[in-house]
C-alpha positions in Angstrom: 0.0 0.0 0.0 2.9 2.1 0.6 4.1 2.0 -3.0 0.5 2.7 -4.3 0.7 6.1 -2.1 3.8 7.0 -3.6 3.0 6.4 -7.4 2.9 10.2 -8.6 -0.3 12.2 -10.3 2.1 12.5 -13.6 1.2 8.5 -13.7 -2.0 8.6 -15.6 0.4 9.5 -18.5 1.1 5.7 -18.2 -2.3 4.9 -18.9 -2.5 7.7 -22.0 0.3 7.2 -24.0 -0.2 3.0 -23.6 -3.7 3.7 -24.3 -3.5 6.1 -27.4 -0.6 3.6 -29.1 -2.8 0.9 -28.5 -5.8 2.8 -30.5 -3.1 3.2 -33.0 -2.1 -0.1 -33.3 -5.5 -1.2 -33.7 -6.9 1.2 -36.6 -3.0 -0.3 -38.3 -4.6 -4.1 -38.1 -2.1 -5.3 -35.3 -4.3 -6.5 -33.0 -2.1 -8.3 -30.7 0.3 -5.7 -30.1 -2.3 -3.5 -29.4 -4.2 -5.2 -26.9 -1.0 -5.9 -25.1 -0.7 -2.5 -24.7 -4.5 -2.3 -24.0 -3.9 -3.9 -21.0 -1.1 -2.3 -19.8 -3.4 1.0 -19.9 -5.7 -0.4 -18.1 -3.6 -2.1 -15.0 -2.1 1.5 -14.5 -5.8 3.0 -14.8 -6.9 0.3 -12.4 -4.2 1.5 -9.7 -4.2 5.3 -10.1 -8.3 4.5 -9.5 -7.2 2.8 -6.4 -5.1 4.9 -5.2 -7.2 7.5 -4.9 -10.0 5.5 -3.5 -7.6 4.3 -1.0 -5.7 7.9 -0.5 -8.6 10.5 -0.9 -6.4 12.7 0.7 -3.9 13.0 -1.9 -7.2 13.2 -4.3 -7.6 16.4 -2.8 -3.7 17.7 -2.6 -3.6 17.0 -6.2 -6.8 18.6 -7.5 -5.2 21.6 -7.2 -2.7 20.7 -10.4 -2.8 20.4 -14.1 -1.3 16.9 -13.7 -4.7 15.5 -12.4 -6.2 15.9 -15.4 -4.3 13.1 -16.9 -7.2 11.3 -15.1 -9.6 12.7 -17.3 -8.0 11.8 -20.6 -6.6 8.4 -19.5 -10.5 7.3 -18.6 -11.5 8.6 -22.6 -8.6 6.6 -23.5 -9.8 3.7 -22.6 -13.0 4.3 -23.5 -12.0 5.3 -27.4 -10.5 1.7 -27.2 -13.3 -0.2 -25.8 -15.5 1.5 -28.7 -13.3 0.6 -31.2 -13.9 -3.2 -30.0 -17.9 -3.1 -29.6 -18.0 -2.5 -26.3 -20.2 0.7 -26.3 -21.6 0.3 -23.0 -18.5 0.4 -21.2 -17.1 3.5 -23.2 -20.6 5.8 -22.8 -20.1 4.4 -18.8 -16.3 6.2 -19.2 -17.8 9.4 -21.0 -19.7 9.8 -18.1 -16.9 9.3 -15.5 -14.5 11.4 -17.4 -17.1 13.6 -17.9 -18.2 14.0 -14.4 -14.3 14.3 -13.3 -13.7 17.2 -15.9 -16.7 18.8 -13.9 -15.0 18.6 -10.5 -11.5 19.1 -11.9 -11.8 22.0 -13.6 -12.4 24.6 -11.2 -9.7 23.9 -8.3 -7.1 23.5 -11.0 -8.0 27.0 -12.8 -8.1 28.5 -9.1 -5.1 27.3 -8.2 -3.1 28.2 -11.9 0.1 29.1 -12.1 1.9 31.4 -15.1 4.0 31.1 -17.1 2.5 27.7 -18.1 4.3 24.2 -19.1 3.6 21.5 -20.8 1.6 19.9 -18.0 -0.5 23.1 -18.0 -2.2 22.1 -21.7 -4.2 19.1 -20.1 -6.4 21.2 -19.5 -7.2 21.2 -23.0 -6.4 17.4 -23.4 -8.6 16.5 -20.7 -11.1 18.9 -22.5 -10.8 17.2 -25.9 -10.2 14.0 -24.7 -14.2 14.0 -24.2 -15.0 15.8 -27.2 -13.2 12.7 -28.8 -15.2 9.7 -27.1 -18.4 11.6 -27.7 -18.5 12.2 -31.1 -16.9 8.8 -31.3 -20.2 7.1 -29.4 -22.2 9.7 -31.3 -21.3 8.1 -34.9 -21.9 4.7 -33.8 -25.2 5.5 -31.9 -26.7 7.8 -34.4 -27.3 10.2 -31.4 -27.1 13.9 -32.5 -27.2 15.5 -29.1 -24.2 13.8 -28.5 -22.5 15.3 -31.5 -23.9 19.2 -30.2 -22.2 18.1 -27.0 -19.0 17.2 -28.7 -19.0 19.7 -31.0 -19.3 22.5 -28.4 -16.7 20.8 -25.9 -14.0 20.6 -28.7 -15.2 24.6 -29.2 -14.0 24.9 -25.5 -11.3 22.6 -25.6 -9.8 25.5 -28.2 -10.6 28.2 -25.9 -8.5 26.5 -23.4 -5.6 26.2 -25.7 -5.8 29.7 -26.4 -5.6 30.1 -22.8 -2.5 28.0 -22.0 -0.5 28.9 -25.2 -0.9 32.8 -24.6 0.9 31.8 -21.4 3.9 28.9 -22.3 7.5 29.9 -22.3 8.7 28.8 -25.1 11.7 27.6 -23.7 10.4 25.1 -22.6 11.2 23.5 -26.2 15.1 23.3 -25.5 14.2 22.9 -21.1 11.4 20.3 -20.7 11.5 17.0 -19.5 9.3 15.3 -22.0 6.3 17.4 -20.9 6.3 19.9 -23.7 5.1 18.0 -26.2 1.7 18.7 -24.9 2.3 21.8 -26.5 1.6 20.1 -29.9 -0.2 17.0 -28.9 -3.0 19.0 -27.5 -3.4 20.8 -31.2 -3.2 17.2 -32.2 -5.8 15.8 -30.1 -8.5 18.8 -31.2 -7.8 17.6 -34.8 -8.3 14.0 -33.5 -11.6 15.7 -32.0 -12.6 17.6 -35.3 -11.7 14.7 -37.7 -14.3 11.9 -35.7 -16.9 15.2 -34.9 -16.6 15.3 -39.3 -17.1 11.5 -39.5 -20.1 11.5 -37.2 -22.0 14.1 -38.6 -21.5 12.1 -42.2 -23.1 9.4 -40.4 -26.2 11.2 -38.7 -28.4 12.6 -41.5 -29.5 16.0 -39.5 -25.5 17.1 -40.2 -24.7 15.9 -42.7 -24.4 18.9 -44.9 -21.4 20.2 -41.9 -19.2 17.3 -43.5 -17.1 18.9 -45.6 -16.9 22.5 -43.3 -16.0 20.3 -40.4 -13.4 18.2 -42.1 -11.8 21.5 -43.3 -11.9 22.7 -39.6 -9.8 19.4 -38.8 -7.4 19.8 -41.4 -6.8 23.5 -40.4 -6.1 22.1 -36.9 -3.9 19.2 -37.7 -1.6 21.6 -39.9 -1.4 23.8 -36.7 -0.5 21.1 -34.9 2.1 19.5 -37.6 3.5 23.5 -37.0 4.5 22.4 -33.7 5.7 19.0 -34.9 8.8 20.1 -36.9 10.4 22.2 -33.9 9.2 19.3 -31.2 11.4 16.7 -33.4 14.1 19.1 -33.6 14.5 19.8 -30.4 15.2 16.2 -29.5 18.3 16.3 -31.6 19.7 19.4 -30.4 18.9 18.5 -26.5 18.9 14.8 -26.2 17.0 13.7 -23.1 17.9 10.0 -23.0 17.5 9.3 -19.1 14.1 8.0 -18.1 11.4 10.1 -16.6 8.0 10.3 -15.7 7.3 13.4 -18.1 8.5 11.7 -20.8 5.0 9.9 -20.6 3.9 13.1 -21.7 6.1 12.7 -24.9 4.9 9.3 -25.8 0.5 10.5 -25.6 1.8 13.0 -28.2 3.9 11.1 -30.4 0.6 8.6 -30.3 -2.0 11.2 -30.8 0.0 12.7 -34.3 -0.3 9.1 -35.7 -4.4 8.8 -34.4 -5.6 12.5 -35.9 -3.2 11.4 -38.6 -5.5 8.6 -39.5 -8.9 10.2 -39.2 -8.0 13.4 -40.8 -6.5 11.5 -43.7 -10.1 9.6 -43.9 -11.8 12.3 -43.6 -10.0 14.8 -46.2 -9.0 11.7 -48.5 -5.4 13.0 -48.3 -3.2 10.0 -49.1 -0.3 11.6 -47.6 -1.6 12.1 -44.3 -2.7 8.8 -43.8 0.9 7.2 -45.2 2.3 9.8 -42.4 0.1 8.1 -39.8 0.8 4.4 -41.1 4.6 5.1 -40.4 4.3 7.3 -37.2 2.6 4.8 -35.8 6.3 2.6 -35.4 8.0 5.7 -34.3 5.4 6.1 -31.0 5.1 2.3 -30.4 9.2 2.1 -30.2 9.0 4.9 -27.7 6.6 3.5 -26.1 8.4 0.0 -25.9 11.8 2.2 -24.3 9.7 3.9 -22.0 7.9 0.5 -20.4 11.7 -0.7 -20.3 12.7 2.5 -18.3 9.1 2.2 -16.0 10.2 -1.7 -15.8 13.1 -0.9 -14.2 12.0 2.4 -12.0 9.5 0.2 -10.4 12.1 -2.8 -10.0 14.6 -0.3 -8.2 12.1 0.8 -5.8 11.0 -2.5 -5.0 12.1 -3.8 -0.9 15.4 -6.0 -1.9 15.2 -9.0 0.4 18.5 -10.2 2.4 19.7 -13.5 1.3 
């Protein structure tokens, strides 16, 4: 029990970057690799859920931060995976959660903001889009048009909060961060994730479907904003490596994922071919990150394990 109260609030980026590579490797056709990593997702979720039952009093020291927001995204996660397998009545049961937790989230952390903002600081958004994803995702499968309004108008917000956070980033962060600004592009990348399935869903409900091809512009305006951050994001790596493990670097591996997922369903939607190749490869690039970072989390956990005395 111990350990559990020491796993950190930056863990839910366990659950998101496993999560969103594993949504990847699914749309790709590698279904074994991607419920591996399914599961993984949801072991992590399954403790950090714990942990806070167990420890509400860290629930409450850590409402306060950006960090806890992970939650929030991390529980659409899951559910975006669980509707991509037919299981629809476990992934409107997370909508509801997440949506619930965004709710009750939002207001400490905005109270208790801090400027200049960091990577960490754009869940906000994330967590914002995150439902604006899973809704318009249930909405297309469920033919439910209020859903779509709701998804529509929480991505709307979701920008809003960008706005918010961006106005407010240092920018060195780029050449400083520890992995955590990425989030700086992956949240563009997720509100193009959020635009490209709110496009496919009103193709599928009759009542919008003359929005399709406004609303797939709208997501391929976003994902070129986002591919704006992508260039200087890769750079950076090169300039200033960061090779040593760390739990930021969580926050790396949910980007890298989420440029190969809005990848794919703006390239469906927009019929771009380029995109879509883009999205095929990337794919490799955030599932070999992901691979080094489980290494790295392997052997964190392994070193803080109690070493019994022969």
């Amino acid at each position: 029990m111990r350990l559990l109260a020491k796993l950190p609030a930056g863990s839910w980026g366990v659950t998101m970057g496993c999560g969103i590579v594993s949504v990847d490797l699914n749309m790709l056709g590698q279904r074994a690799l991607s419920v591996a990593l399914f599961l993984i997702a949801g072991a992590v979720w399954l403790l950090l859920v714990v942990r806070l039952a167990r420890f509400p009093a860290l629930a409450v020291s850590e409402s306060a931060s950006p960090p806890i927001l992970g939650s929030v995204a991390a529980t659409c996660v899951l559910g975006g995976r669980f509707a991509a397998g037919g299981a629809g009545l476990l992934a409107a049961a997370l909508l509801a959660l997440a949506a619930a937790g965004l709710a009750a989230l939002a207001r400490p952390v905005l109270t208790h903001w801090v400027t200049p903002t960091s990577g960490t600081s754009f869940l906000l958004s994330v967590a914002t889009q995150s439902v604006a994803v899973l809704a318009a995702t249930l909405a297309a499968t469920d033919r439910l048009g209020w859903l779509l309004v709701l998804a529509m108008l929480t991505c709307l917000v979701a920008l809003a909060a960008y706005v918010f956070v961006v106005r407010r980033f240092d920018l060195r962060a780029v050449a400083s961060g520890a992995g955590d600004q990425w989030v700086a592009g992956g949240a563009l990348a997720i509100a193009a994730l959020a635009a490209g399935r709110i496009a496919a869903a009103s193709k599928a409900i009759a009542e919008f479907g003359g929005w399709h091809d406004a609303l797939s512009a709208a997501a391929l305006a976003i994902w070129c904003l986002a591919m704006a951050w992508f260039v200087p994001l890769v750079a950076s790596e090169f300039i200033w490596p960061r090779l040593r493990y760390h739990l930021l670097r969580w926050s790396t591996v949910f980007p890298l994922g989420m440029y190969a997922a809005c990848s794919f369903a703006v390239g469906q939607e927009t019929g771009i071919r380029g995109i879509t190749w883009f999205a095929r490869s990337w794919v490799w690039v955030a599932f070999a990150v992901t691979v080094l970072m489980l290494i790295g989390l392997a052997r964190r956990v392994q070193s803080a394990l109690p070493h019994r005395k022969s």
